[in-house]
C-alpha positions in Angstrom: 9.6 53.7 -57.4 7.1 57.1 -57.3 3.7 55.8 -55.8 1.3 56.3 -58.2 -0.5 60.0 -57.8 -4.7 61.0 -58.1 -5.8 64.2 -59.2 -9.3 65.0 -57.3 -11.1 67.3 -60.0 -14.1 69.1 -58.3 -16.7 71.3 -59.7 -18.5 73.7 -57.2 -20.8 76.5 -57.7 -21.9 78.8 -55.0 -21.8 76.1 -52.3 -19.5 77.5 -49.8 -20.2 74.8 -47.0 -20.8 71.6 -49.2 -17.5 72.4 -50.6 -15.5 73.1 -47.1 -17.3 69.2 -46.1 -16.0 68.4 -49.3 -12.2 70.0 -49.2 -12.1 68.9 -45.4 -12.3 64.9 -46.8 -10.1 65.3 -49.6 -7.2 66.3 -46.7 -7.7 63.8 -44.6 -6.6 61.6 -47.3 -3.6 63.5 -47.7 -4.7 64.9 -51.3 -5.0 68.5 -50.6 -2.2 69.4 -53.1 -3.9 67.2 -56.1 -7.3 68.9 -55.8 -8.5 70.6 -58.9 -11.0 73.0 -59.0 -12.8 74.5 -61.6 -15.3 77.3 -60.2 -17.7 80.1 -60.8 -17.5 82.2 -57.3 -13.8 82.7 -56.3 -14.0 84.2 -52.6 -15.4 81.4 -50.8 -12.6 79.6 -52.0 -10.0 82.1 -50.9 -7.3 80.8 -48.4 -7.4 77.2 -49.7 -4.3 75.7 -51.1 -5.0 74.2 -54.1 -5.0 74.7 -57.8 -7.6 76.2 -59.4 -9.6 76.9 -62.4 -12.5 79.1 -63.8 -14.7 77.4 -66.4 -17.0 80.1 -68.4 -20.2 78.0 -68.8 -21.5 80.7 -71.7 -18.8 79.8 -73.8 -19.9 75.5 -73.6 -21.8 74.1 -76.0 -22.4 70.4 -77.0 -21.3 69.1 -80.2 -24.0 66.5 -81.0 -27.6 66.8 -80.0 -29.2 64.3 -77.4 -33.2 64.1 -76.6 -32.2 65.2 -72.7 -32.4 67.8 -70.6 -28.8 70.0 -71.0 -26.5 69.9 -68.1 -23.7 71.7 -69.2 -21.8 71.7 -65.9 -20.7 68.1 -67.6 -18.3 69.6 -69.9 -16.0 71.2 -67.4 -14.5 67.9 -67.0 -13.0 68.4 -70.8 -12.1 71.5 -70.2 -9.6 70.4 -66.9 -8.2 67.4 -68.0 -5.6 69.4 -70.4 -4.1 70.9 -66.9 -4.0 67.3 -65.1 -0.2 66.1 -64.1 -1.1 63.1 -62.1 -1.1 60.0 -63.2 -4.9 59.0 -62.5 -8.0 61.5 -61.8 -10.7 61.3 -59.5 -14.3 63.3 -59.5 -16.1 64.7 -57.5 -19.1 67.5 -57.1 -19.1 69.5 -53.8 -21.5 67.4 -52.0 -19.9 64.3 -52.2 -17.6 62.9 -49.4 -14.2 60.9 -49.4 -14.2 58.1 -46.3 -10.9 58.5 -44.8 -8.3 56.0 -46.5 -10.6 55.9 -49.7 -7.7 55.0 -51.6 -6.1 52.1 -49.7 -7.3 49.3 -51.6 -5.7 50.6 -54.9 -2.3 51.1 -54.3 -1.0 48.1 -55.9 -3.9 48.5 -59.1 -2.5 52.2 -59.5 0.5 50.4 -60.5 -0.8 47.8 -62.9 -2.0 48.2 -66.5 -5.9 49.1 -65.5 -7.2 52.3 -67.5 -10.5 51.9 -65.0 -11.3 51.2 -61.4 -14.7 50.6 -60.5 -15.4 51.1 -56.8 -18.7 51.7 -54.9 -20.3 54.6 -52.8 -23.3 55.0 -50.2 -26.3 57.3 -50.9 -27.3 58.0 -47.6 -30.2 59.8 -48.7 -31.9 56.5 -50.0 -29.4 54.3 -47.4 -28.2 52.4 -51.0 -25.2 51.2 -52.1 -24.1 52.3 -55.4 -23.6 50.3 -57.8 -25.8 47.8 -56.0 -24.4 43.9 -54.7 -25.9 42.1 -58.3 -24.9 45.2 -60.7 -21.5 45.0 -59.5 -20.7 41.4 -59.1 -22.0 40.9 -62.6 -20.1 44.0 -63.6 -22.6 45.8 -65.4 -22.5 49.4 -66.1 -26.2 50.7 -66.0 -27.7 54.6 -66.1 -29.0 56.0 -62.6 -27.0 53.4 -60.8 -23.3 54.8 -61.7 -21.7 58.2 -60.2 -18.6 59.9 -60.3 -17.7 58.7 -57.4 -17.9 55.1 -58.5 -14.6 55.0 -60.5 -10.9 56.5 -61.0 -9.7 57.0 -64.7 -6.3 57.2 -65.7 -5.5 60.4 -66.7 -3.7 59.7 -70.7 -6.9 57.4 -71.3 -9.4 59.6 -69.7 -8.3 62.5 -72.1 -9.3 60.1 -74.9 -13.0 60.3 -73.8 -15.1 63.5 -73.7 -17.8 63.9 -71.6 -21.7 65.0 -72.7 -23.4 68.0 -71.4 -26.5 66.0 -71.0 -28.2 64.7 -67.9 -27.0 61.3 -67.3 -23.2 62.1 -68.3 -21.5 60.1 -65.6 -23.2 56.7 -66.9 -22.5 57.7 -70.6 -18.7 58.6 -69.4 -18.2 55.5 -67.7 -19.9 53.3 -70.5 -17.7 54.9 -73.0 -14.6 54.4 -70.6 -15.3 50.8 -70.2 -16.0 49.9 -73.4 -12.7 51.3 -74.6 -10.4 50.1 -71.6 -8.1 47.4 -72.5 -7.9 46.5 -68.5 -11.0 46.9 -66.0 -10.7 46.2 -62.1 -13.8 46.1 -60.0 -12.6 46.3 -56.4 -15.5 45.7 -54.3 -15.0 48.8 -51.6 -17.0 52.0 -50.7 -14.6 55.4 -51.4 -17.3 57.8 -49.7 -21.1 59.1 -50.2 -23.1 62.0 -50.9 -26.4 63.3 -48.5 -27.5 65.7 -51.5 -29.4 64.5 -54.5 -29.8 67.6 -56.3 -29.1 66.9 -60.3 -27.3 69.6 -60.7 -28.7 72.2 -58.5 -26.8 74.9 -56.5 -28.4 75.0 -52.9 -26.0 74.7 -50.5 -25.7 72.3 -47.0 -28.4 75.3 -44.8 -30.2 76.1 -47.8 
């Protein structure tokens, strides 16, 4: 039987090193040919294997109206999805890191009738664990301590959802997803981290 495949969808804007940390991660877990990318300056990105894609943030617009500052860069996510074969999707921005082996503990739940892993990652800039030890056991989904990086979607269910282009997306994403998954595991196991705490700014690693 086919093992299971993950899509890694990442969004990256003028950040030429953050993404090369980020792309070099992404190969060392043998998912260099399931790496999305939707971007707004091509020639840094020029002699990388991968698929790509150019979102045109001027032509994004949110549907409903939230008291929130916009962040638009959210809605790129809807736009991808369409162009997504494999079977589950993973996201991340450019500044995030994959550990090596992130995916090993899910092999066997890839195959099973979850629509929605939850996992953990390490915000080195604050040395925490996210979502923290009590969050997690008592699986609770709260804002500013959910990521991208803390969970893998199925792709069929994850087109079923649509992203915000508010700040605070990822928690509002991942409420929605949870809420509306028939099957939720919680593996208790960091994927990778992030250094960079930006909310949604471009600098980039020497900046």
């Amino acid at each position: 039987m086919k093992t299971k495949s993950i899509a890694i969808v990442t969004r990256t804007f003028n950040r030429p090193e953050y993404f090369k940390r980020c792309r070099d991660s992404v190969e060392k877990n043998n998912l260099g040919d399931n790496h999305y990318q939707d971007k707004q300056d091509e020639s840094y990105l020029n002699g990388y294997q991968m698929k790509k894609k150019f979102i045109d943030q001027s032509t994004l617009k949110n549907e409903g109206k939230l008291d929130k500052p916009e962040a638009l860069h959210n809605l790129h996510f809807n736009e991808i999805y369409s162009d997504i074969e494999e079977d589950w999707v993973y996201h991340l921005d450019d500044d995030n890191i994959l550990f090596e082996n992130a995916f090993e503990p899910f092999t066997n739940i890839l195959e099973s009738d979850a629509d929605v892993i939850i996992c953990r990652y390490k915000l080195e800039l604050k040395n925490r664990i996210i979502p923290s030890k009590s969050l997690f056991r008592r699986k609770i989904i709260r804002v500013n301590h959910i990521d991208t990086l803390c969970f893998i979607i199925r792709t069929d269910f994850a087109k079923t959802i649509k992203w915000d282009g508010y700040s605070a997306g990822d928690y509002r994403y991942i409420k929605k997803a949870v809420d509306a998954s028939r099957c939720i595991k919680w593996v208790d196991h960091l994927v990778g981290c992030r250094d960079y705490y930006g909310g949604g700014g471009a600098e980039d690693m020497n900046d």
